[in-house]
N, C-alpha and C positions, 0 to 999 in steps of 0.2 A: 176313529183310527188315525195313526199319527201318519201327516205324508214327511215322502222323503225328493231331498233333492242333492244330485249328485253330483258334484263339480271334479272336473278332471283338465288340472294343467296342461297344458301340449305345446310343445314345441319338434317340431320335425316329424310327426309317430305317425306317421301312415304306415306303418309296417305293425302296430302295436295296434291302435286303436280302435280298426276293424276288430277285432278278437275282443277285445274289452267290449265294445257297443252291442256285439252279437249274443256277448254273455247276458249282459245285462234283457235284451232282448227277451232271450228264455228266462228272466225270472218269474218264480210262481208268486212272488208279490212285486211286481214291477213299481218304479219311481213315479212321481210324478211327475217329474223332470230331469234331463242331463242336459248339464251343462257344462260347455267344454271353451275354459278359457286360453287361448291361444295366444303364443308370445311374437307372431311375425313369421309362424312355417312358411318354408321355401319351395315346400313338397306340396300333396293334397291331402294334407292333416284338416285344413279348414272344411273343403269341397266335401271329403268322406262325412265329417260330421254334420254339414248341411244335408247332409244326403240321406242320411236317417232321423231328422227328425231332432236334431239337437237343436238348442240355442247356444251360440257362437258369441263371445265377450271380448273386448283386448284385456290380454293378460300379457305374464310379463316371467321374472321369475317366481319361481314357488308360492311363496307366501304373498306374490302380488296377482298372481295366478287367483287361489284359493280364495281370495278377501273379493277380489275383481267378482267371483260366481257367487260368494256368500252374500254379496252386496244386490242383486237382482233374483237371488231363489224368493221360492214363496213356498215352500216343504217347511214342516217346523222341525226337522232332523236336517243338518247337514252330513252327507258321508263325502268324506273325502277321497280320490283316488287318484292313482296314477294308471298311467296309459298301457303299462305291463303286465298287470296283475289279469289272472282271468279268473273270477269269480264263480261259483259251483251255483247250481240254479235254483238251490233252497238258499241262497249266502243271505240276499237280504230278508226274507220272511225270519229265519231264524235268529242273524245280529239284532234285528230290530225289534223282535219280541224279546228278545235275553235282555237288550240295552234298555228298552220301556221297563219290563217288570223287576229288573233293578234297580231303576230309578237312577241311574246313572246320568253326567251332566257329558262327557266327554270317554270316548273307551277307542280302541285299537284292538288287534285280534292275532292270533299267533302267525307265522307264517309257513308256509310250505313253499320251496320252490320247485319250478317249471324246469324241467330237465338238468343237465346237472350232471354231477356225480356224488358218489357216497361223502367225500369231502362240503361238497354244497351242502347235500344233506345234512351232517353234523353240524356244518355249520349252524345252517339257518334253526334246526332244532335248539343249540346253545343259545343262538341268539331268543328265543322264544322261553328260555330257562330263565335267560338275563332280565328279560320284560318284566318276569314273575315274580322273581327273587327281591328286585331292588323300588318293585311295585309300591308296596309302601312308604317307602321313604324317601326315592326318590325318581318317580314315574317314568316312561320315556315310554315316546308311541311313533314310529315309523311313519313319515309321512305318505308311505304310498297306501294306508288304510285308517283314516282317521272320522271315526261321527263323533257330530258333537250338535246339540241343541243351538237351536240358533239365536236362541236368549243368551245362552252361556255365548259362541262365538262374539256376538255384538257387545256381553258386559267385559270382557276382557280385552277389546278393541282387536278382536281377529289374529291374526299372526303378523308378527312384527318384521313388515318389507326389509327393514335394514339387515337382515339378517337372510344369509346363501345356503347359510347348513346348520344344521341345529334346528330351524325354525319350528320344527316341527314338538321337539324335545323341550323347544322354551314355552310352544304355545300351553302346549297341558301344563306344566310346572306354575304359570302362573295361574293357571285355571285351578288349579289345586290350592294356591296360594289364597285366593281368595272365597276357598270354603268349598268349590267343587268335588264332586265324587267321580275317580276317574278309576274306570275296571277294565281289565283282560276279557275278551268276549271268549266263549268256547268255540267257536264257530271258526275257521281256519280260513287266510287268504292265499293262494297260491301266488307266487310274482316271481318273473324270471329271471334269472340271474347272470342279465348283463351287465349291473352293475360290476360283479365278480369280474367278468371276463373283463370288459373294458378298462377298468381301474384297478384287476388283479389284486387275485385275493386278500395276499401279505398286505397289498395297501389298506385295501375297504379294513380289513380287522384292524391293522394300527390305526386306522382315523377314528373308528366308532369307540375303540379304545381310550384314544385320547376324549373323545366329547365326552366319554360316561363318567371318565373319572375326572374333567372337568362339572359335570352338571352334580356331583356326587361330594364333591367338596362343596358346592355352592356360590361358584363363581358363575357372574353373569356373564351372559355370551356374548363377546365381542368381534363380529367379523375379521377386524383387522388381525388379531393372533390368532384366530381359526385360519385366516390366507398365509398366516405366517409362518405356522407348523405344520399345515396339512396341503398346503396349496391352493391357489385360486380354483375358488368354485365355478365348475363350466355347467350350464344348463343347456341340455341339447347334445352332450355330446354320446352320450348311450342309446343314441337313436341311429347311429352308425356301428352299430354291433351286426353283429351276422342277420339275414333277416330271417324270418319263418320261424322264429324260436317259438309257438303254441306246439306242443307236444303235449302228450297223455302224461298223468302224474305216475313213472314210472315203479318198477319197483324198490328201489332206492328210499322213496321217501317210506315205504313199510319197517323196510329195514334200519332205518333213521329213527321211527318211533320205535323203537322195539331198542335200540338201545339210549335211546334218549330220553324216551317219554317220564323212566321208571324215576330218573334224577326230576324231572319235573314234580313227578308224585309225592318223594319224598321232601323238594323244597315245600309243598304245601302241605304235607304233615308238620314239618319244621314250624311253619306259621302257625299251625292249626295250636299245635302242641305247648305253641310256646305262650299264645293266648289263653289257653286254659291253664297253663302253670300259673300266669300273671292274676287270672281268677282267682286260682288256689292261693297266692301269697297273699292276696288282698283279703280273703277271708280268715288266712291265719291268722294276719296282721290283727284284724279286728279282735277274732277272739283272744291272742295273747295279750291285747290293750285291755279288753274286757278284764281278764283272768288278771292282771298286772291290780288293777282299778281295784275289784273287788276281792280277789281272794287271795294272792300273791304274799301280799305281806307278812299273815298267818301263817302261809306255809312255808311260807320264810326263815320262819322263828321256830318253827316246829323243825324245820330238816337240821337249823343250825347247833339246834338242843341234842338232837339226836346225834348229830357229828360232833359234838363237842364231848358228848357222852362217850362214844365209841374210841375216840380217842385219847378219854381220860383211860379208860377201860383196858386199851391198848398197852398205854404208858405203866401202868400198873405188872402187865403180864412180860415187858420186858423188863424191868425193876427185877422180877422175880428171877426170869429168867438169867438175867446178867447174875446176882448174887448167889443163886444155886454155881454158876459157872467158878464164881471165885471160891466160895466152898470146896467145891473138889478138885 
């Protein structure tokens, strides 16, 4: 059986982390490890995590965060997380059996947020449409839920420090690049949406905006015009959001799949549909090559006889017709 280990950046989250470690706690396939790299908390982010049972790294921001834990796990799964999310207590038995039996090298997983409202809701449903749609071509996985094999993490040299935001979106893209298999898990992560609140909404959507249809053209991410159109990246400061946000997944998010989900359903007929039509022209192809090769030419000569015929035949019936006309 494959182990896993679980690294979760932190900076400031004692209001978060409790909730995350407790989930993890009730899981029905527990980790082999969490490890919780910390960038300098001021609070007792550190303490809490010694306190159950973690091993504690210097981390730093995100990506230096993630590489800092990747770099000392001994799990042959890495799952990446952030200190918000609070995970359902079948989440790792089931991502980890979907992500093993598809053979996948690197996956992410839809999201569901933590209280909210009906607008959150939509949201975060869209955003889970957006994963879907632009999957193929051109991936994007949400740093607060990311596994990845830790052969794949170490051949791609882990996620690139230099980078505040994005990092996440660049690590899979090059992991793709270089021949990885990267999937949608069906398995859903809840994460709260203080993002939303803190950085309001109108911003969070024009910033993810902008990254997607920068990574979507194919320009490589450069810190300095991500600080320069979207603002200096702060790490740590969504941890001054209101505290106690763990709440039940209310009824909202029912009403979010119900009118979201059915767009999701049909982006994957779209895919499904559109792969079997590319079957079906591939086999046309072949047999009109075939029919062109071998029988084509005959029937060629044969249709052109017969048209050539009909239309002498034609020519004849109005000849007649016209000189009956002058006649009378």
């Amino acid at each position: 059986m494959k182990t896993v280990s679980i690294v979760i950046p932190t900076l400031n989250e004692e209001a978060y982390l409790p909730g995350l470690l407790e989930a993890i706690r009730q899981q029905t396939r527990p980790p082999l490890e969490v490890i919780v790299a910390d960038a300098g908390s001021s609070d007792r982010t550190v303490e809490i995590a010694l306190q159950t049972g973690c091993q504690v790294v210097p981390g730093g921001r995100p990506a230096r965060g993630r590489n800092a834990g990747a770099a000392v796990a001994l799990g042959d799964i890495l799952l990446f997380l952030d200190a918000d999310v609070l995970p359902g207590p079948d989440f790792l038995a089931r991502a980890i059996e979907e992500f093993d039996r598809r053979g996948l090298d690197a996956a992410t997983c839809p999201v569901l947020p933590l209280g909210g409202n009906l607008t959150d809701a939509i949201f975060h449903q869209a955003a889970n449409v957006f994963l879907e749609a632009t999957r193929p071509f051109s991936p994007h996985a949400p740093g607060f839920c990311i596994l990845s094999r830790k052969q794949t993490h170490a051949s791609i040299g882990g996620f690139d420090e230099a980078l505040y935001l994005s990092e996440d979106h660049d690590y899979v893209r090059r992991m793709v690049a270089q021949g990885g298999r990267f999937g949608i898990l069906h398995v859903p992560i809840p994460v709260s949406v203080r993002r939303l609140e803190t950085d309001g909404r109108w911003n969070v959507a024009v910033r993810y905006s902008f990254l997607a249809i920068n990574q979507m053209m194919g320009d490589p991410f450069d810190q300095a015009v991500l600080d320069r159109y979207l603002g200096e990246y702060r790490f740590g400061h969504h941890a001054l959001a209101a505290k106690s946000r763990w709440v039940r997944l209310v009824d909202l998010q029912q009403i979010s799949l119900v009118t979201i989900s059915p767009i999701r359903q049909t982006v994957g007929s779209i895919h499904q549909e559109t792969r079997q039509l590319i079957c079906r022209y591939d086999e046309s192809r072949k047999t009109l090559n075939e029919l062109f090769r071998i029988g084509m030419p005959a029937a060629i000569r044969e249709t052109s006889l017969a048209a050539k015929k009909g239309v002498k035949g034609l020519t004849v019936k109005m000849e007649a017709l016209i000189n009956q006309a002058d006649k009378s």
